[in-house]
C-alpha positions in Angstrom: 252.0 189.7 92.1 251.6 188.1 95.5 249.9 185.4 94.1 253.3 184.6 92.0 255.3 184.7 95.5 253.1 182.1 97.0 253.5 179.9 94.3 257.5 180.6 94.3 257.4 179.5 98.0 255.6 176.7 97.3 258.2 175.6 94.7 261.0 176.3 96.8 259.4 174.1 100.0 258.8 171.1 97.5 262.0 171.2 96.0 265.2 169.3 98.2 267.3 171.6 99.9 271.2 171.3 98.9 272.3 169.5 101.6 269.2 166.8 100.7 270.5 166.8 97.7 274.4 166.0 98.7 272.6 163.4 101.2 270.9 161.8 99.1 274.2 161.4 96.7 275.7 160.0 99.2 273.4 156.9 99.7 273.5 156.4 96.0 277.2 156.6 96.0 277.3 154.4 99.4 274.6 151.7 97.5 277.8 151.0 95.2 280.1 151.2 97.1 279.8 150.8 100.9 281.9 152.1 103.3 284.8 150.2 105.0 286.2 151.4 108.6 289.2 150.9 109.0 289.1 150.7 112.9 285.9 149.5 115.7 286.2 148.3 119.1 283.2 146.7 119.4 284.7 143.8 120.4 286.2 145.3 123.6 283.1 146.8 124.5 281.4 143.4 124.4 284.2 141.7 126.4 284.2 145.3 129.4 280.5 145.2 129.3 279.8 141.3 129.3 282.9 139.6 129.4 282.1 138.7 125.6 279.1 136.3 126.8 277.2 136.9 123.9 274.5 135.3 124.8 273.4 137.7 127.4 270.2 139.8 126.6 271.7 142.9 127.5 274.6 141.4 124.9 272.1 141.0 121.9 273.4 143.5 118.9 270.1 144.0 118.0 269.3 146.5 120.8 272.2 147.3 122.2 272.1 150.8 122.7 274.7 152.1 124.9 278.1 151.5 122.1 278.6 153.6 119.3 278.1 150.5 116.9 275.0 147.9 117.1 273.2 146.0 113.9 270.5 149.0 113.4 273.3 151.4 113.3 275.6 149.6 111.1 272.3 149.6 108.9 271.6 153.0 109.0 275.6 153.7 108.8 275.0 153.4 104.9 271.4 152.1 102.5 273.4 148.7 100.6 272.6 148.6 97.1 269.6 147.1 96.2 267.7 144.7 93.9 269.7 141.6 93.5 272.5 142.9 95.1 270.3 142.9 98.9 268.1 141.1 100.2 265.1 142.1 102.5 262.6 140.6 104.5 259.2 139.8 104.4 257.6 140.3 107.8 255.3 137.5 107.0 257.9 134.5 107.4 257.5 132.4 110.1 261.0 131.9 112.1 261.4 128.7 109.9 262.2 131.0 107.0 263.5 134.0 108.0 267.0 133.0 109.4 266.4 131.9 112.6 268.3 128.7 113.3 270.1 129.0 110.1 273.5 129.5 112.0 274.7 128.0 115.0 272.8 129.9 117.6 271.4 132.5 115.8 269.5 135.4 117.1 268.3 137.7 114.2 265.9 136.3 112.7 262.3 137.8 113.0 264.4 141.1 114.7 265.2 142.6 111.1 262.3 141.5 109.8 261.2 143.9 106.8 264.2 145.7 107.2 266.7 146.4 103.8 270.1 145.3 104.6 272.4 148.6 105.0 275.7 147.2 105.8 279.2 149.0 105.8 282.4 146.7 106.1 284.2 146.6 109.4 287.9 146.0 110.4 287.2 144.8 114.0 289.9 145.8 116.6 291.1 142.6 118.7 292.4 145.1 120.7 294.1 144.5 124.6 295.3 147.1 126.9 299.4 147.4 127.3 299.1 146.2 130.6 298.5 142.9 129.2 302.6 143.1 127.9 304.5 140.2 129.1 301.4 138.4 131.1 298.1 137.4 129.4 298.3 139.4 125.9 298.4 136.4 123.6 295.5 134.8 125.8 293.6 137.9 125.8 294.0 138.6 122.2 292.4 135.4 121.5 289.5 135.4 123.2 288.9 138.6 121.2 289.0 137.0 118.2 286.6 134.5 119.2 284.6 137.0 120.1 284.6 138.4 116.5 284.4 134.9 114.7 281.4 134.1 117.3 279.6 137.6 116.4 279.3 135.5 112.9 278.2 133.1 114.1 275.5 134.3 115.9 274.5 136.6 113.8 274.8 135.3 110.4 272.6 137.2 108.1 274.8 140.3 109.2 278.4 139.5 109.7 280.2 137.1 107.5 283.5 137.0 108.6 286.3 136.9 105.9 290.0 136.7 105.2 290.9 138.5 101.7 290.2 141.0 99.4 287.6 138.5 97.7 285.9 137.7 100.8 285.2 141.4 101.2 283.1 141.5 97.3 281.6 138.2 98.2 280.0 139.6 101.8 278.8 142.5 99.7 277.0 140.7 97.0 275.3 138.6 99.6 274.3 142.1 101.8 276.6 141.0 105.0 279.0 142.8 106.9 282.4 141.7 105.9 284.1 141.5 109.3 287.7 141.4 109.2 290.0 141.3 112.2 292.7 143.7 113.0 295.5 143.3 116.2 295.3 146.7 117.5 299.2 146.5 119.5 302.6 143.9 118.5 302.4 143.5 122.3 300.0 141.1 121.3 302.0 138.5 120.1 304.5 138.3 122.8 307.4 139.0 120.3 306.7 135.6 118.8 307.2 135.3 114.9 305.5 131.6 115.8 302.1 133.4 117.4 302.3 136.5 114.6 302.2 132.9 112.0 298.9 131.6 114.5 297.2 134.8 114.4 297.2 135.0 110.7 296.0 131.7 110.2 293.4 132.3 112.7 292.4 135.4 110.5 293.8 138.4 111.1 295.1 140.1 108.6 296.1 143.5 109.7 298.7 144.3 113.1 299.3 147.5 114.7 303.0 147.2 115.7 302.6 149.1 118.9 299.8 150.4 120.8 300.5 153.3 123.1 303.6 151.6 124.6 306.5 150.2 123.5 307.2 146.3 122.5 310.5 144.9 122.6 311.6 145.9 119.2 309.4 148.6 117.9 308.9 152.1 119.5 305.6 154.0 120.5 304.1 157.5 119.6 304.8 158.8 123.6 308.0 158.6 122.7 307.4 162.1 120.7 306.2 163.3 123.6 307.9 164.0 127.0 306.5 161.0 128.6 308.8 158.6 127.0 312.4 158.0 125.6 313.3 156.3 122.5 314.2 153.2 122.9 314.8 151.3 119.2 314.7 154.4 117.6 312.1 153.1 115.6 312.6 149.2 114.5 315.2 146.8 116.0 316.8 144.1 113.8 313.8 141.7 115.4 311.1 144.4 114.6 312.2 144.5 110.7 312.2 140.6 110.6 308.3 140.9 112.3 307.6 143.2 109.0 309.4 141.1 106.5 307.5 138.1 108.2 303.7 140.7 107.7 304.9 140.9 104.3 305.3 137.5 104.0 302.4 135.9 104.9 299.9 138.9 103.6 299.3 140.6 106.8 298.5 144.7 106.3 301.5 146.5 108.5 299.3 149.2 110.5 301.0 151.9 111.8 299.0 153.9 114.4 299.9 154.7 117.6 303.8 154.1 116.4 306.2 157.1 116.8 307.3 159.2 113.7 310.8 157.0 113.0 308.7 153.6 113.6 306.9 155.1 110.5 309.5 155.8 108.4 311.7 152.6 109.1 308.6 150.8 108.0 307.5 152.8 104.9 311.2 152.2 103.9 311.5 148.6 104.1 307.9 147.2 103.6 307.6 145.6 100.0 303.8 146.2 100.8 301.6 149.1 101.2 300.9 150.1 104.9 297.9 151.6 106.4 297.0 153.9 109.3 294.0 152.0 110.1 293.2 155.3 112.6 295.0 158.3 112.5 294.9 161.7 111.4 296.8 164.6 109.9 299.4 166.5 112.1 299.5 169.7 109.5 295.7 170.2 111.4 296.1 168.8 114.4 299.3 168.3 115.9 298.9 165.3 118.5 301.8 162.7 118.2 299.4 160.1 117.3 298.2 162.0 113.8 301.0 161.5 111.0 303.0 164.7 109.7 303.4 166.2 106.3 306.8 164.2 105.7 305.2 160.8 106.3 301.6 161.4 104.1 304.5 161.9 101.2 306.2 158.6 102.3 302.1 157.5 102.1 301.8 158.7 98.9 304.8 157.4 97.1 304.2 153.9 98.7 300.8 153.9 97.6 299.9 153.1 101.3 296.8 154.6 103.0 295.9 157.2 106.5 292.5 156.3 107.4 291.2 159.4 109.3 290.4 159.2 112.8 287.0 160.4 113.9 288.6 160.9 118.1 288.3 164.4 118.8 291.4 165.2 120.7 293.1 164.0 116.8 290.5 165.9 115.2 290.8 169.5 117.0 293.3 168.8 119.7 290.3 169.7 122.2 287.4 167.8 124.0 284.8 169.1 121.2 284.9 168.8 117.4 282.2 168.6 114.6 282.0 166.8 111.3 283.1 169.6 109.2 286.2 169.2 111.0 287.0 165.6 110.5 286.0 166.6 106.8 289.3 169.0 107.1 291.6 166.0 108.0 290.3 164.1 104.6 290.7 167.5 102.4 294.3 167.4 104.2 295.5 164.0 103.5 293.8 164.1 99.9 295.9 167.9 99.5 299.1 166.5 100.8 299.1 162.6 99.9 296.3 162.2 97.3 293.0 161.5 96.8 293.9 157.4 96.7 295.6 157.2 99.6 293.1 158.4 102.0 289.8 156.8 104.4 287.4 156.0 107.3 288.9 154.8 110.4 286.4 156.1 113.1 287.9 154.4 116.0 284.0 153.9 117.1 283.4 152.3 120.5 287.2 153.2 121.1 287.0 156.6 122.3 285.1 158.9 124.5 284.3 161.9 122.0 283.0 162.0 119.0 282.6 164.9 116.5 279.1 166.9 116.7 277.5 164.5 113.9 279.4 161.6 113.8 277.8 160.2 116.9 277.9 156.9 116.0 278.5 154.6 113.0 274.9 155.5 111.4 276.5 158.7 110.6 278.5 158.2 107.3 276.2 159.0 105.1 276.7 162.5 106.6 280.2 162.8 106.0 280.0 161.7 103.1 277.7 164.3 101.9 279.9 166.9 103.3 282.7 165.7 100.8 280.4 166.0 98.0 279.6 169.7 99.2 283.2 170.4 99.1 283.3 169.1 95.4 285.4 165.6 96.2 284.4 163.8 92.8 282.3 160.4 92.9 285.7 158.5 92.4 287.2 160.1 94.9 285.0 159.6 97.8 284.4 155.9 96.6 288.2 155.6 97.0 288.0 156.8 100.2 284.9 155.1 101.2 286.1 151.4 100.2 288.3 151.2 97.1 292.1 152.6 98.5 291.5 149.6 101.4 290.7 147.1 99.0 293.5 148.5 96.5 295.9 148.3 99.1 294.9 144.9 100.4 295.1 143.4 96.8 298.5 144.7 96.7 299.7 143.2 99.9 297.9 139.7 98.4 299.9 140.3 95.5 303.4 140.5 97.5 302.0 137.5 99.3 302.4 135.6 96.6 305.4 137.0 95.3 307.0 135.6 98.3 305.4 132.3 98.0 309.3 130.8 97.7 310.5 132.9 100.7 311.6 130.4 104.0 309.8 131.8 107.1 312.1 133.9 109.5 312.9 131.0 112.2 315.2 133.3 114.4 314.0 134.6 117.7 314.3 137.4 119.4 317.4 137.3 122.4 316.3 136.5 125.6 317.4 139.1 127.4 315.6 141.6 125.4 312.2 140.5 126.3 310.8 141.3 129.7 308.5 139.7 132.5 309.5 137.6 135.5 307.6 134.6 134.5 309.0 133.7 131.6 310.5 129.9 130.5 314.0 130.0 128.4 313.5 126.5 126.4 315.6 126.3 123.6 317.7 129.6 124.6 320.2 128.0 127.2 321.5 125.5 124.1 322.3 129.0 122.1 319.9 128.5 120.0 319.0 131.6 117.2 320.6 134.7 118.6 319.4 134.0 122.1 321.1 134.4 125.1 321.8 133.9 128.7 319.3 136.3 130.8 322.0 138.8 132.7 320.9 138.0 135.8 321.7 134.0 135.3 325.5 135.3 133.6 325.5 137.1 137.3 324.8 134.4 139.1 327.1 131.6 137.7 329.8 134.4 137.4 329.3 134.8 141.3 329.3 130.6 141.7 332.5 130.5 139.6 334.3 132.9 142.0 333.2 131.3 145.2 334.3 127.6 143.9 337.5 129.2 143.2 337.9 131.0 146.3 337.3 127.7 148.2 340.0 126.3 146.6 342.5 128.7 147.0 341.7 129.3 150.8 
């Protein structure tokens, strides 16, 4: 009777459509269990835009609007579990009680007034270009970390900056952004197992080993590629000690943006899981910088992890792409590797397009409801979400401290394999490590030998 069909219509508008429903899974799943990216160059937008003056208005993360990642998006990015676990404030606080002045700085304060904390966790990319190689790369790389450490600072009630595993749970309970730093590119350390040591201690705690160029001991993706040629053929002798030395001290090996034999040298000698803190799978995409089928099985039988890339040209190989598409490179990885070696690294504020919705880093929750439409199980997109990271960052704790007893590698690498004109040789003329003479000095006093002895013979 038509009186029946209204009320059938009426049902149907009051009830949540599917996808609401998936949605709204989603941000219960993501209340648990937040999400953790495991790649954002934020920090390099802040130093191109502003030469990381913070303090600038246009700077303020409150209303930035022009970067893929600000504090409202980050928010929005995933709803934080609530009642004790998040706090929120009242918009009736004065500035002595709402934050403002509680950190060095500070800036929030009265700007997220009455708003819940939604916070995802954050591997930040201290990233510098290649051209920094062999001139101000070390320099460079830490005034990006400052930049990160400074971001806590001035924003306290959103970022807490952390160190380990524990950190991470800690930041959570307290309704922060764990922010933990990542060197995106082994250029930055200048082939210095002395400046890998500083950067640890000054908290990183995961290393690209190349960006997309070569370092002195550890070959790039282009080399896949027509553009370049192999040069160590993955790993030299000085590029295995740098991952023995990662291994030691509890530093995550990352390995995108190396080429397919930098992989597998690595997967074969690392006593610790690795990651690919933004890469994604070659079987659907086949740019050099995703990983093929043969490496995801080296992933899986390390227990190591491919965080999936959000960059469209990895997604379709094309300038356009769209969520359900990035959705395919996680059904891939999860098919081929494994549901617990799989994740999030969006490569936000890094790249130029972005999948049709995943704009920005408010759009998790969206991809997450798209796994739950393609039946992933609530464990399985919590693994992917925070819990493979944090199981793989445990484990490389736990070979940290296996190797407490272990002496730090001391040898450096040979002077005449590093490059750059202005460059000092202390300590390498008295033979010490495996170092030698540059060529061009052996030249030289080769040439001086022969002209001493032709004046004495004529």
């Amino acid at each position: 009777m038509p009186g029946g069909s209204v009320w059938v219509l009426v049902l149907a508008l009051a009830l949540p459509s599917t996808g609401q429903q998936y949605l709204e899974e989603a941000k219960r799943i993501m209340n648990i269990t937040p999400v953790i990216d495991g790649h954002n160059d934020l920090p390099w937008q802040l130093l191109r835009k502003f030469n990381n003056q913070l303090m600038l208005p246009a700077a303020n993360l409150t209303v930035l609007n022009d970067t893929h990642t600000n504090i409202p998006k980050l928010r929005q990015g995933h709803v934080g579990a609530q009642g004790e676990h998040w706090g929120f404030w009242d918009s009736t606080r004065t500035d002595g009680d709402t934050g403002v002045g509680s950190g060095v700085g500070s800036r929030e304060g009265s700007a997220r007034a009455a708003v819940l904390t939604e916070c995802p966790w954050q591997f930040w990319s201290v990233y510098v270009p290649c051209e920094t190689q062999n001139k101000d790369a070390v320099r460079r790389t830490l005034e990006q970390m400052d930049v990160v450490q400074r971001m806590c600072d001035l924003y306290p009630e959103t970022f807490m900056c952390v160190t380990n595993s524990q950190g991470v749970r800690e930041a959570f309970q307290s309704g922060k952004v764990a922010s933990l730093m990542g060197v995106e590119g082994g250029h930055s350390i200048d082939s210095s197992l002395g400046v890998l040591r500083s950067l640890y201690r000054l908290g990183a705690r995961y290393m690209t080993l190349t960006h997309s160029c070569n370092t002195p001991w550890a070959d790039n993706w282009l080399v896949d590629t027509n553009d370049e040629k192999p040069v160590h053929h993955g790993l030299s002798a000085f590029g295995k000690m740098v991952v023995e030395e990662m291994n030691r001290l509890g530093m995550i090996v990352d390995l995108a943006h190396v080429s397919v034999d930098t992989m597998k040298a690595v997967l074969n000698i690392s006593k610790a899981p690795v990651i690919f803190s933004h890469s994604s799978a070659y079987g659907i995409c086949p740019h050099r910088r995703n990983v093929p089928d043969d490496v995801l099985k080296l992933v899986a039988s390390t227990e190591s992890l491919v965080m999936v890339n959000f960059y469209n040209a990895y997604v379709t190989c094309s300038n356009k792409a769209n969520l359900s598409d990035v959705a395919d490179h996680l059904d891939y990885v999860k098919k081929v590797a494994g549901p617990r070696f799989v994740g999030f690294g969006g490569d936000y504020d890094g790249v130029t397009g972005l999948p049709t919705g995943l704009e920005d880093v408010s759009k998790y929750p969206a991809l997450v409801a798209e796994l739950l439409a393609r039946n992933w199980t609530e464990e399985e997109v919590k693994g992917a979400l925070a819990e493979n990271l944090l199981r793989v960052f445990s484990k490389v704790e736990e070979v940290k401290e296996s190797l407490q007893g272990t002496a730090p590698h001391e040898t450096p690498i040979a002077f005449d394999e590093l490059e750059g004109s202005c460059r000092t040789s202390y300590g390498y003329t008295t033979g010490a490590g495996t170092a030698q003479r540059p060529l061009a000095a052996l030249a030289l006093a080769l040439v001086l030998a022969l002209v001493l002895l032709l004046s004495e013979l004529f």
